[in-house]
C-alpha positions in Angstrom: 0.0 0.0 0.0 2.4 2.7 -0.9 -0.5 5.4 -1.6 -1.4 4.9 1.8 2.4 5.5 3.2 2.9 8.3 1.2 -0.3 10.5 2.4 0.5 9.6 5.9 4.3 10.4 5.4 3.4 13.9 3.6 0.5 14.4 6.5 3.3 14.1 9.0 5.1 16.7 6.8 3.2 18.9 6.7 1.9 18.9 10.3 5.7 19.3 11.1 6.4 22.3 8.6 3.0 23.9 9.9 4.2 23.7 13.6 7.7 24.9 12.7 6.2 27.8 11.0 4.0 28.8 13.7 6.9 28.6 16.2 8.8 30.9 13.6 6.1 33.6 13.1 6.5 35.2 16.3 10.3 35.7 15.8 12.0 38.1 13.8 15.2 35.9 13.4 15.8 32.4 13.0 19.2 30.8 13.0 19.9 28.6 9.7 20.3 25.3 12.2 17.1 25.6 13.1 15.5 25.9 9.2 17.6 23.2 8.6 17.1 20.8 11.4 13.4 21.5 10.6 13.9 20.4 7.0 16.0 16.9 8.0 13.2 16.1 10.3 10.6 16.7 7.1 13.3 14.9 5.2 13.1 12.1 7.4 9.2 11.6 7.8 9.1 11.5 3.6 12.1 9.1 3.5 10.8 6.8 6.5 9.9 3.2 5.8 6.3 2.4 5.5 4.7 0.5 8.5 3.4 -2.6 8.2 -0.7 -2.9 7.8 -2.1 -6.2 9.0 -5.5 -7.6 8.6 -6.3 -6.8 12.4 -5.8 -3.1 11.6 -7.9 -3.1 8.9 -10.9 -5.3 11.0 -13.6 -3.2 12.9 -14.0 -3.5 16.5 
């Protein structure tokens, strides 16, 4: 189900890159580390393996 891994993975993007942003609105500098440790961590959530989906998680409660 890679369609599936990929909206999650881009979900968890872009819920990172909207908190970062919002962290950074309210300042009027921001140190280059901190862009860039906020891109490696969206790096990471794109590149990050997809998780295995079993018949269990698919079956109602």
């Amino acid at each position: 189900m890679p369609e599936t891994r990929e909206f999650t993975s881009i979900d968890e993007a872009l819920a990172l890159i909207d908190q970062g942003l919002g962290d950074m609105l309210h300042r009027e500098l921001v140190s280059t580390s901190e862009v860039a440790d906020l891109l490696l961590d969206v790096r990471t959530l794109l590149r990050s393996p997809a998780p295995e989906i079993t018949d269990e998680a698919l079956s109602p409660n």
